[in-house]
N, C-alpha and C positions, 0 to 999 in steps of 0.2 A: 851485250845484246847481239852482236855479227856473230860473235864466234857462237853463240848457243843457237842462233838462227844457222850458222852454216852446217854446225852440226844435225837439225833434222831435214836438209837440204840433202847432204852425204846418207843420211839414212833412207831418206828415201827411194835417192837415185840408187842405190843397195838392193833394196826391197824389190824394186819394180825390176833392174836388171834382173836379177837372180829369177824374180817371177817369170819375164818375159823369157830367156833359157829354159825354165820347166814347161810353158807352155808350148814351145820347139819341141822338146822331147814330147810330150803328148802328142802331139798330132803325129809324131811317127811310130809311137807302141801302143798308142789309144788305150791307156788305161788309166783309170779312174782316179786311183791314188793320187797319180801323179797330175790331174788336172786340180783336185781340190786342194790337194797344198801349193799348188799354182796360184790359186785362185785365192787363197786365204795372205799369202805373202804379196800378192796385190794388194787385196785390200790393206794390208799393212800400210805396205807403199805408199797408198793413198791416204792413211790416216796420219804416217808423219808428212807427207808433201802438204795437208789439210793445216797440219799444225807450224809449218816453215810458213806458209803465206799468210797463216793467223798475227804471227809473228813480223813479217815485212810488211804488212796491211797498220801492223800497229804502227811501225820503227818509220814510217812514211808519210802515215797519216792518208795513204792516197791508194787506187787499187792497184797492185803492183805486177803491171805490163808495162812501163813508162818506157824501155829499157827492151833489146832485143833477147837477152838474158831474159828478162823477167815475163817475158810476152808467151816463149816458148816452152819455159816452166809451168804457166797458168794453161797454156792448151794442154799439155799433159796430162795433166790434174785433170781437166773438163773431158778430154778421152776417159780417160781410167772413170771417172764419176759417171759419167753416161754408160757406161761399159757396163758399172756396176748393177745400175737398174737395171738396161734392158737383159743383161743374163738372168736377173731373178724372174725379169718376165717370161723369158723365151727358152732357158735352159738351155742354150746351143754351147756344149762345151767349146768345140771348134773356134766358135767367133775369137776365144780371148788368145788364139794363136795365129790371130792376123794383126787384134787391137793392139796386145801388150809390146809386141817389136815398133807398132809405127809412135805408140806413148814413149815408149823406152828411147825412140831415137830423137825423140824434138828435148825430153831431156834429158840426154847425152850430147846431143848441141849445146842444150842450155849451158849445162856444167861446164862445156869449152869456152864457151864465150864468157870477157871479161866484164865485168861486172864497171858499174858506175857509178860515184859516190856524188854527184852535184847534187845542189839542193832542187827538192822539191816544188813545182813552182804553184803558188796559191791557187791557181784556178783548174790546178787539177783534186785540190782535195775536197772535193764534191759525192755528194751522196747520189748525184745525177750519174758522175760517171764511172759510177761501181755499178749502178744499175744496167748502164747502158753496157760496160764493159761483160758482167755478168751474162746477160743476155744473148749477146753476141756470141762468146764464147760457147753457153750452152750450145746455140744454135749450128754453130760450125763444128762441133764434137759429135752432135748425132748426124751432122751433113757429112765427118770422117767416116761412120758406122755407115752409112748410106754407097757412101763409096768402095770401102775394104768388102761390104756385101756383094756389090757389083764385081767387085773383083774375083770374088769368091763363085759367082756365079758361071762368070766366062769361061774359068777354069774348068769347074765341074761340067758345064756345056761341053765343053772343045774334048774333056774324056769322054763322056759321052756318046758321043758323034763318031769318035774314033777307038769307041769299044775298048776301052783303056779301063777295064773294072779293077785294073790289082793294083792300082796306084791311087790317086788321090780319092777317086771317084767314093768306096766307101770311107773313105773319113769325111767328107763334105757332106753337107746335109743336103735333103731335096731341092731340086731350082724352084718348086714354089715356096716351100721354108725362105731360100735366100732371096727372092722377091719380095716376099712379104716384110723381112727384115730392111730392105733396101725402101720399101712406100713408106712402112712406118716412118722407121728414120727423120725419110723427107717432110713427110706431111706432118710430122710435130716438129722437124729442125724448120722447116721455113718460118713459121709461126715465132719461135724465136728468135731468129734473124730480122726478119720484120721486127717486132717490137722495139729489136736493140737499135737497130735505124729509126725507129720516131724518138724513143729517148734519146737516142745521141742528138736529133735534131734539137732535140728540148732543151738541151743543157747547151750546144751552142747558141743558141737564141741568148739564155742565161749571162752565159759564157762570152758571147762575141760579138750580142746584139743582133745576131742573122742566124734566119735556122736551114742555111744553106750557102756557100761559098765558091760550089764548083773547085773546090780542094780535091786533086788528085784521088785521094783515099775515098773520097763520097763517090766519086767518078766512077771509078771502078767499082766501089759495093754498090752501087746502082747496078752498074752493068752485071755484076753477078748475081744480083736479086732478080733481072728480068731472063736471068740465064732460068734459075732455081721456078720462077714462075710461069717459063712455058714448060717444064719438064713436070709442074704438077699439073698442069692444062691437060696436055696432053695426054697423063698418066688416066686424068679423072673423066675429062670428055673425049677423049679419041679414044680412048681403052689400051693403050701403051702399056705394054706389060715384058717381061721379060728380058734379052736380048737389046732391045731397043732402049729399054729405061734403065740399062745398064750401062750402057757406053756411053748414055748422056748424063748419067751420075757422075761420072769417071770424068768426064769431060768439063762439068759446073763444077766440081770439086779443084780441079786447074785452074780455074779462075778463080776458085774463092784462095785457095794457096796464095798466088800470085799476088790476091789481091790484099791477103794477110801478109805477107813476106814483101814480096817482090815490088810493092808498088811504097812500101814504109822504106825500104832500103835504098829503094833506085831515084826515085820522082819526090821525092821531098814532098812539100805542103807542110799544115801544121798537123798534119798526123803522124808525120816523119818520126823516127825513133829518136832521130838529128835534133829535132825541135820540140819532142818532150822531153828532154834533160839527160839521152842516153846516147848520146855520142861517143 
């Protein structure tokens, strides 16, 4: 079972490199060819990455982020998957040549980091905390799409400004196209982030008898949800558009990082990677 799971692991990470390299080449000879077979060898990617966690999700019994490996493989996934829909919605060739390098590089971390064979512990193999996990995930994968837009924005601004038309300026789409991509984003990524925070409370209620702890990790996703909810405040009743909802994407998107990586690695709790079985 490992070896046939690491096998569409290595296929994957295959797929999505090689994809994420064509989509490089696109955005500097913008031709078409070469975005759709970009675009088709992702979705590959994604359908054996779909099939490797089919596979770990069975061999565990449990949703498999347990593990700093298994965490940064699953957001990959949730990039390239969000990726998928919003280009069928919005057609922006461009976007999958900022997406597929930041997917490619959480797994190309993945693949470096060692793996960890401890048993599974009972009260993670809950249907609570696939949901909650699920959710979450979504939600942080369109708040990545929120922020590579912003990024994309700044850029195409700063040429702009400085009459820079023979370089990035026409391959970047218009700064309202990249706003609009960057509200959307938020305004459905928050909605799932939210939800995955009242289920995760559900299931440690379940779980721990308390549907709150002041656990390092709530701490901070607290603090990055009231980041993410004045930046929609702001967006919906101040009329915050552009420039400004740009930098503060850029900027909740740091904290939500942080608060995904940085706060499981450094600050322990029982969210710790330490303390669910991936030490």
């Amino acid at each position: 079972m490992e070896a046939i799971t690491s096998i569409w692991f290595i296929l994957a990470l295959c797929f999505e490199l090689i994809a994420t390299a064509g989509f490089i080449v696109y955005i500097i000879k913008q031709q078409k060819w070469v975005f759709t077979t970009s675009y088709w060898l992702l979705a590959a990617g994604f359908l054996f990455h779909t099939i490797f966690l089919g596979f770990r999700y069975y061999s565990l019994g449990a949703a498999p982020v347990l593990d700093l490996k298994s965490a940064l493989s699953f957001f990959s996934w949730s990039i390239i998957g969000v990726y998928l829909v919003i280009q069928a919605r919005f057609k922006l060739r461009v976007l999958g040549s900022f997406v597929a390098p930041l997917a490619a590089f959480f797994m190309t971390i993945s693949s470096a980091v060692p793996g960890t064979q401890t048993p599974v512990k009972p009260i993670f193999k809950s249907l609570w905390l696939t949901f909650h996990v699920g959710t979450v995930f979504v939600g942080n994968a369109l708040l990545a799409i929120s922020c590579l837009a912003a990024i994309m924005y700044l850029i195409q601004e700063r040429q702009i400004k400085r009459k820079r038309f023979d370089t990035f300026y026409g391959r970047l789409p218009s700064l309202a196209t990249l706003d609009n991509i960057n509200y959307y984003s938020i305004l459905y990524g928050f909605p799932f982030l939210t939800l995955g925070m009242i289920v995760g409370s559900i299931y440690a209620h379940f779980a721990l008898g308390i549907y709150w702890q002041w656990d390092p990790k709530e701490v901070w996703s607290l603090i990055c949800w009231l980041f993410y909810a004045a930046l929609i405040h702001e967006r919906l009743v101040m009329g915050w558009q552009g420039r400004k909802a740009a930098i503060m994407s850029i900027v909740c998107f740091s904290f939500l990082i942080f608060t995904f990586l940085g706060v499981s690695l450094l600050m322990g709790g029982y969210h710790s990677f330490g303390n669910m079985g991936g030490r």
